[in-house]
TIMIGU-944961 format. One record per residue: residue in one letter; y, z, x of N, C-alpha, C in turn. Coordinates in steps of 0.05 Angstrom, whole numbers, plus 32768, in hexadecimal, padded with zeros to 4 digits. Each point is the difference from the previous one (the first is absolute). Layout:
// residues N
aYZXYZXYZX ...
// end
This chain:
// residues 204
x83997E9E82277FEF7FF9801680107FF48017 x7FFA80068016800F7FFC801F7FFE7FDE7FFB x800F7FF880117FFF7FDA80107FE47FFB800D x7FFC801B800F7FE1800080107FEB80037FEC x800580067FED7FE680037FE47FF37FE37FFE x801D7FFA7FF37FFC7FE67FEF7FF47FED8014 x80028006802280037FE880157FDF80058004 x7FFF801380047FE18004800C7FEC800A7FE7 x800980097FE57FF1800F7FF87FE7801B8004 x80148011801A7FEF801780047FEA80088013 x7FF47FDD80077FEA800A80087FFB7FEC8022 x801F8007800A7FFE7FED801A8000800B8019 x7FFA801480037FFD8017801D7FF57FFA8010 x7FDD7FFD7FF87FE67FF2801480117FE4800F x80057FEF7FEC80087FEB8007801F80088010 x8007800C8004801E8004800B7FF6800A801A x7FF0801B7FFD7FF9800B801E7FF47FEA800D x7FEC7FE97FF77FF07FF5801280147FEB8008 x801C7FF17FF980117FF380088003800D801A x801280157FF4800E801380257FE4800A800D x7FF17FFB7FF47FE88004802280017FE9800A x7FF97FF27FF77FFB7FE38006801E7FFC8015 x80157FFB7FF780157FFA800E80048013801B x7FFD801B7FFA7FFE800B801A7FE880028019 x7FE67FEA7FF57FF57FFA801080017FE88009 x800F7FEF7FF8800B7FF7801580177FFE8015 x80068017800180188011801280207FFB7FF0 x7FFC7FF97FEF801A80037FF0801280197FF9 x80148003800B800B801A7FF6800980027FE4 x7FE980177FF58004800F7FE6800A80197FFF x801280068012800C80168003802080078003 x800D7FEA7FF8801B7FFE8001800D80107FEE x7FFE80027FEE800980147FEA8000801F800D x7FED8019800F7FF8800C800280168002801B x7FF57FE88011801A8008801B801A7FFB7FFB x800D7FF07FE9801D80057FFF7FFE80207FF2 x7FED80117FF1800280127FF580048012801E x7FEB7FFA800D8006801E801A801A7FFF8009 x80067FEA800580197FFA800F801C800C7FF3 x7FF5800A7FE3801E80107FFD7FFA80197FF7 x7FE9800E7FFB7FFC801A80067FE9800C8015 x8003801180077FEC8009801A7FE580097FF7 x7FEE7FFA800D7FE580137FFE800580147FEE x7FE7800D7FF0800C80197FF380027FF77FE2 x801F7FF5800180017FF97FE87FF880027FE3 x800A80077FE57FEF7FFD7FEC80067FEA7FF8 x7FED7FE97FF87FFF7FDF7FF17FEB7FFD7FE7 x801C7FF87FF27FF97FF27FE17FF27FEE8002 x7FEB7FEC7FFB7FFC7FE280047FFD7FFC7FE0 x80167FF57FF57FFC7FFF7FE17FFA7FDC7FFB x7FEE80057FEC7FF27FE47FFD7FF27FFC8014 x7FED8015800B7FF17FFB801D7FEF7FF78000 x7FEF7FEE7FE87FEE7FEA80037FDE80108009 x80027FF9801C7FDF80038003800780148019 x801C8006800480068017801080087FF38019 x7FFE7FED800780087FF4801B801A8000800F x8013800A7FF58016800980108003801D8007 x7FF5800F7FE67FF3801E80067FF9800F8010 x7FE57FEC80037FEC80068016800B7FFE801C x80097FEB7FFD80097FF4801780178013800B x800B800C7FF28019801480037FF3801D800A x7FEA80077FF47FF3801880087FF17FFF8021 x7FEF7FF080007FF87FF7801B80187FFD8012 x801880017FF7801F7FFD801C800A80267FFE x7FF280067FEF800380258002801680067FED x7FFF7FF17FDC801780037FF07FEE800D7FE6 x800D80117FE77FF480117FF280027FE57FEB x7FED7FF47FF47FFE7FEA7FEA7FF9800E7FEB x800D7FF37FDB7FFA80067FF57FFB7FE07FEC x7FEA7FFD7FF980007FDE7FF4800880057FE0 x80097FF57FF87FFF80037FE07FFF7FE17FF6 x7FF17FEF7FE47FFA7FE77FF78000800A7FEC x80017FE57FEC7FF17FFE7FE47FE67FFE7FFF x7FF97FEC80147FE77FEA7FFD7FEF80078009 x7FE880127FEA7FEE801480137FE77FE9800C x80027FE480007FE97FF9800B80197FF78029 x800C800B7FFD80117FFD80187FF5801D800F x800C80117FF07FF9801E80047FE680098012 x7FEC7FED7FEE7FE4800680067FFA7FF1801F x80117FEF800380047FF9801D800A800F8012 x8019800F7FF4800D8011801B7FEE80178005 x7FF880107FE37FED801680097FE57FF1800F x7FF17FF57FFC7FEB7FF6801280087FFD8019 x801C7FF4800680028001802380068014800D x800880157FEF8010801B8005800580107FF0 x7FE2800D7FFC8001800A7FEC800A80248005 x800A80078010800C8014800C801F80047FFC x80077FEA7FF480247FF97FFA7FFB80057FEF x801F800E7FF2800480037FEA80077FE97FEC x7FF07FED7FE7800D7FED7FED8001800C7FEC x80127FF47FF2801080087FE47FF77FE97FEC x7FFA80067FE97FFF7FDF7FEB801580087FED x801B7FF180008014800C7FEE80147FE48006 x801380027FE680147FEC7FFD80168002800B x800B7FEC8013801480098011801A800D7FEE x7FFE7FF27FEA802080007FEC7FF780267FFA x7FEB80067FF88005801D80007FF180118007 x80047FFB801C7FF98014801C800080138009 x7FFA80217FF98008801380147FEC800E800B x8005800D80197FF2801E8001800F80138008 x8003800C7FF4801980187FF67FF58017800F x7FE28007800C7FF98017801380007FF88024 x800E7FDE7FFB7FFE7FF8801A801580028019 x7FF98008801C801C7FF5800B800E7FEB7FFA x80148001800E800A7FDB7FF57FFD7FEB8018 x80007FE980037FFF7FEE8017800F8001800A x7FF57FFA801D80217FF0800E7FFE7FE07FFA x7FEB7FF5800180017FDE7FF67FE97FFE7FE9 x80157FED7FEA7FED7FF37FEE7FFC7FE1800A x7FEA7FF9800280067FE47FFF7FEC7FF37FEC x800B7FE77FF37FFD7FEF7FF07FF37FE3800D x7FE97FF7800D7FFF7FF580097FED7FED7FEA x80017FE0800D7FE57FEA7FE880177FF67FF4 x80137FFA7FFA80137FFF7FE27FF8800D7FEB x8003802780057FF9800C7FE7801980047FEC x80187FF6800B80177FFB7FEF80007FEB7FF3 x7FFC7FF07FFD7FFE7FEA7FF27FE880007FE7 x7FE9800E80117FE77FFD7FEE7FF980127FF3 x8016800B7FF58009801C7FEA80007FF87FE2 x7FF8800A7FF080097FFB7FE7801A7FF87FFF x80057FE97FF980257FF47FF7800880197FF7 x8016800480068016801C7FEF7FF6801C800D x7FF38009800E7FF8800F800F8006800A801B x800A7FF28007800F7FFC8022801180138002 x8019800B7FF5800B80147FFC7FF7801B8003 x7FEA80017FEC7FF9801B7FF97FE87FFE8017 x7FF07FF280127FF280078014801980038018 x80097FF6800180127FFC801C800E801F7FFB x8005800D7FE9800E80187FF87FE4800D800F x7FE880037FF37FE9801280027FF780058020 x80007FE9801280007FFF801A801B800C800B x801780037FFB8014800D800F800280197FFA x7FF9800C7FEB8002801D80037FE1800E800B x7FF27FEE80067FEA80118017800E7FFB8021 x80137FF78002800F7FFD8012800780158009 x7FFD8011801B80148012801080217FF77FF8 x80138010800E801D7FF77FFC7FFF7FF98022 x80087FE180027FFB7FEF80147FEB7FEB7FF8 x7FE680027FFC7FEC7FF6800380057FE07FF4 x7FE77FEC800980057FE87FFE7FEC7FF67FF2 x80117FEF7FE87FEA7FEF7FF380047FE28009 x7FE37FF1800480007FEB80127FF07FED7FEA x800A7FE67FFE7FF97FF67FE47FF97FD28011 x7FF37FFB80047FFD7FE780067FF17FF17FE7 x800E7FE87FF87FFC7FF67FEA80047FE67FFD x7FF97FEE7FF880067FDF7FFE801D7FF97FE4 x80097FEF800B80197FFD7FE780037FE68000 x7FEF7FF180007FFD7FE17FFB7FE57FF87FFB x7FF27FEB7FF47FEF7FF87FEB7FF37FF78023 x7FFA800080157FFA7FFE801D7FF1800D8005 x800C802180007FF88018800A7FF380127FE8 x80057FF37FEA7FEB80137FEF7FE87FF27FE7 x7FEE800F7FFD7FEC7FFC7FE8800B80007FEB x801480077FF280087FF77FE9801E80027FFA x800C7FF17FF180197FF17FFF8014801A800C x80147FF3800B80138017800C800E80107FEC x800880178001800E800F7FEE800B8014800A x80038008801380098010801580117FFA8016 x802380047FFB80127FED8013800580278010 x800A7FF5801A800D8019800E8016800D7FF0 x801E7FF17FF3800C80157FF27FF580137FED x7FE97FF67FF07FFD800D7FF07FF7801A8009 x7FE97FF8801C7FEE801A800C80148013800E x800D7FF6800B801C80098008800C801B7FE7 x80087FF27FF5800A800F7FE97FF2800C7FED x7FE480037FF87FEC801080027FFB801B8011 x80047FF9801A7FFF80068016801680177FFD x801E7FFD7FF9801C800F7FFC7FF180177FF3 x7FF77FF97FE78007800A7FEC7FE1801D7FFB x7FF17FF8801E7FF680117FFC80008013801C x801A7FFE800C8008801080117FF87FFE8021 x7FFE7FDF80057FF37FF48010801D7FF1800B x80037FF4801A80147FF6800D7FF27FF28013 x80057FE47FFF7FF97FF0801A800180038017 x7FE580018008800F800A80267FF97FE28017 x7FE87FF47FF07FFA7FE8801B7FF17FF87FE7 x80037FDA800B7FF07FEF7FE97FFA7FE98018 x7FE27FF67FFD7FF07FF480177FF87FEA7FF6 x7FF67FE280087FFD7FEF7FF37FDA7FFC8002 x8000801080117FE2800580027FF080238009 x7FF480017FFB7FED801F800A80077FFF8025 x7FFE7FED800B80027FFD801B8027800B8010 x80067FFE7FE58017800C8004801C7FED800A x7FFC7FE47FF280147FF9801080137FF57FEB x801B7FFE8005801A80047FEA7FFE7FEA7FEA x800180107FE980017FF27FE080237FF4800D x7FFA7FDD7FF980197FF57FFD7FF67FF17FEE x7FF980097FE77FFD7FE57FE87FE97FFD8001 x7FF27FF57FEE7FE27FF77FFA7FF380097FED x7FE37FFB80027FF280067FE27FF2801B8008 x8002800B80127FEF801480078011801E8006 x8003801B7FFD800A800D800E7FFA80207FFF x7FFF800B80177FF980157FFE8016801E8004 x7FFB800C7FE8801E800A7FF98006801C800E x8009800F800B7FFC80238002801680097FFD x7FFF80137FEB801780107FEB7FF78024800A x80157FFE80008002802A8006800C800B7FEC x7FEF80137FFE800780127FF1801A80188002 x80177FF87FFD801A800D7FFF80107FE78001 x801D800E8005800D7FE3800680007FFF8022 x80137FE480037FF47FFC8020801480108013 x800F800C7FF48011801B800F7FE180138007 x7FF1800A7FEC7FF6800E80087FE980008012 x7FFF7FE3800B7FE67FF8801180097FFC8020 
// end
């Protein structure tokens, strides 16, 4: 069972969507994730949103004119994204073993919420593997995550070497690491938002 199982037990979507309404009515930007996403591939685009919750970076990606594809575990999340949009494509499947094998491949996956962290312990590998080979050769996986007991719901367990080196081994290469969605430079902290390409960085 995922970190997000045990944390929420399954049934926290309603209650999740009506948070980000709530916050975005009162003019708060809930859209930061989505615009560091445009900002490194163009309109058009095909986008992963893995661990996509109630769809809100998704959506929000499709409405900027990008091809979304949501995939979760947590079908009372699910039941949120299809109700707001129910014209997108969602997936209910485990990130650790992921495919669609009749699909194009992306130009961006992104990982947004801390869905690295809130993975089944020992799993991180084999999803971070499963998201890079739906990868184009180039394409970017974009991963923002908490790595201090600060920035996340449950105890840290997720340091950058490791995601890093995760990251190697499944044919992924660092290209830019952000200390926020807003985009501005990871120098240390509990927060960071990572983007790894797919080749090495000769080939980008």
């Amino acid at each position: 069972m995922s970190r997000w199982a045990d944390l929420t037990g399954g049934t926290s979507g309603a209650d999740y969507a009506a948070r980000f309404a709530d916050l975005a009515a009162t003019g708060a930007d809930v859209h930061g994730e989505a615009r560091l996403c445009a900002s490194l591939v163009p309109p058009g685009s095909r986008v992963l949103d893995a661990g996509t919750g109630t769809g809100r970076v998704a959506i929000r990606l499709g409405e900027l004119g990008y091809t979304c594809v949501g995939v979760d575990l947590d079908a009372s999340m699910l039941a949120e994204a299809r109700r707001a949009a129910p014209e997108m494509t969602w997936i209910r499947a485990d990130l650790a073993a992921f495919e669609l094998p009749d699909a194009d491949p992306f130009d961006l996956v992104v990982a947004a919420g801390n869905v690295i962290p809130l993975l089944a312990q020992g799993t991180e590998p084999a999803a971070i593997r499963a998201l890079a080979e739906l990868l184009r050769p180039g394409g970017l996986l974009v991963a923002g995550f908490g790595l201090d007991a600060a920035h996340l719901p449950v105890p840290p367990s997720v340091d950058l070497a490791s995601y890093d080196a995760w990251c190697a081994a499944a044919g992924l290469s660092l290209h830019r690491r952000f200390a926020t969605w807003d985009g501005d430079d990871y120098r240390g902290g509990g927060y960071a938002v990572s983007v790894h390409r797919r080749g090495s960085p000769a080939d980008g």
